[in-house]
N, C-alpha and C positions, 0 to 999 in steps of 0.2 A: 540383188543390188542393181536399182534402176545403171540407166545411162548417165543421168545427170549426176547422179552420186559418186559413180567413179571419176567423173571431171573433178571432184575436190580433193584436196590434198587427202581429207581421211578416208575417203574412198580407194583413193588411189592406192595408199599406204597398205590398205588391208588386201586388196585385191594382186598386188605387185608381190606382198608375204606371202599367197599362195601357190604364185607361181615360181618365184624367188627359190624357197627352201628346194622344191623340190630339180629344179635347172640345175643351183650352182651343184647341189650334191652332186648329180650326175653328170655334170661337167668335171668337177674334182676326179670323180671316182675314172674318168673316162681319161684325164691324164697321170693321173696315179698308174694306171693300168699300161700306157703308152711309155711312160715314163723310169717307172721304179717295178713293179712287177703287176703280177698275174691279178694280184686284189685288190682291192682298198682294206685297211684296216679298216670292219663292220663296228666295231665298239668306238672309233672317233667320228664315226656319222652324225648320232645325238648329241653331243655338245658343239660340231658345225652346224648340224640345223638352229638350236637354241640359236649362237652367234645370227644368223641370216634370219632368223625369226624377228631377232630383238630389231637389226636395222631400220628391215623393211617396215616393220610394224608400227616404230617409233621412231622416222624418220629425225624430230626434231628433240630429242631427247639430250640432255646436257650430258647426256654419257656418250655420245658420241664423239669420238675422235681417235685419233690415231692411238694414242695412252692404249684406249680401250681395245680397238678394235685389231690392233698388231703386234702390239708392244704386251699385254697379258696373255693372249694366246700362246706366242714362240719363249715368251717367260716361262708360263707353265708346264708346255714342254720339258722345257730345258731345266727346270726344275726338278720335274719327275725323274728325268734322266739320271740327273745329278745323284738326287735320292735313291733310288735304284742300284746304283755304284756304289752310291756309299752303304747304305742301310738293307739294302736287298728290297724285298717284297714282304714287310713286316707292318702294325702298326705304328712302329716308331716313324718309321720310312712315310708312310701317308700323313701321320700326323704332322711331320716336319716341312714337308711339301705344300699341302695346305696353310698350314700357318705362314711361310714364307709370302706364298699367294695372296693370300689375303691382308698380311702387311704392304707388301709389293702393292695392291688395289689400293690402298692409302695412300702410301707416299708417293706413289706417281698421282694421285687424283684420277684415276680409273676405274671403269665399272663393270668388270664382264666375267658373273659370276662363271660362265663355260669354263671361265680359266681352271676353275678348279678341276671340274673334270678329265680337263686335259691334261693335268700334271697327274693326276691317278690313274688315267692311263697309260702312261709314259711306262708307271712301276708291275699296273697288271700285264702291258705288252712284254716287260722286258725288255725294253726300249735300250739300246745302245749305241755308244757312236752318236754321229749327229743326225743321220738319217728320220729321226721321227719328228725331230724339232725343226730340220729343214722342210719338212713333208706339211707339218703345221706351217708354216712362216709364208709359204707359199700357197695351201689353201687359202688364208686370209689377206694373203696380200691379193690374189685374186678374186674372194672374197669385197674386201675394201675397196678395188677399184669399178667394179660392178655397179656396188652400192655408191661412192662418188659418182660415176658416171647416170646411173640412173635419178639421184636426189637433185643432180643439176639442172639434165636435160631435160627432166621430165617435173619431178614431184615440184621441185620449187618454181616453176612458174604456173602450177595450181592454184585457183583461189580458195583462200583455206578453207573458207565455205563449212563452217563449225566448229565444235571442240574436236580436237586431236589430241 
């Protein structure tokens, strides 16, 4: 990827997704570990990277926005959890978490398939209390602020310079 290629927005977008994914993980995981304990939960790594994959990648995408990006994630959570409590760690329990989610993605007008993920894992961790859903609410909202700060300062006064 020339130099002039990264000066356009879809340059940029592509190039900022490969550094993106891998920063914020290790950023999360670096205050997970400061914060709450000794690990990150390894199994919510993949549907955070998806989340920072989808951003960076598709800076200008109509699924972007809050709905999406804070509001399905700490859903999901909080979902799983919910499921969990109530249904244990069963099919019934996954099936009912998902389908919630994916209602929940309609009627708010949101798009962030990860959410799914993250409400199944809620029920594979065992997730209880509020702990896991604050743990999510907080990757994404640092997440989100990243990604505003970087689409402002930087991506959008690119010229778009092609299809995106």
């Amino acid at each position: 990827m020339g130099l002039q290629r990264l000066l356009t927005r879809q340059g940029c977008a592509k190039a900022s997704a490969l550094v993106a994914v891998p920063a914020l993980l290790a950023v999360i995981d670096w205050l997970t570990r400061r914060l709450h304990s000794n690990v990150t939960e390894f199994l919510l790594v993949p549907p955070l990277a998806v989340v920072i994959f989808l951003l960076f990648s598709q800076p200008d995408a109509g699924f972007i926005n809050a709905r999406s990006i804070i509001v399905l994630p700490v859903l999901g959570a909080a979902v799983g959890e919910a499921c969990y409590a109530y249904f244990g760690l069963t099919p019934w329990g996954v099936g009912v978490a998902t389908l919630v989610i994916l209602l929940a993605q309609d009627a708010i007008r949101g798009y962030m398939p990860p959410s799914l993920a993250i409400a199944v894992l809620a029920m594979l961790l065992k997730a209880r209390g509020i702990g896991y859903t604050a743990g999510v609410g907080l990757a994404v909202l640092l997440i989100g602020a990243v990604f505003v700060a970087w689409r402002t300062l930087l991506w959008s006064r690119l010229p778009a310079g092609g299809k995106h």
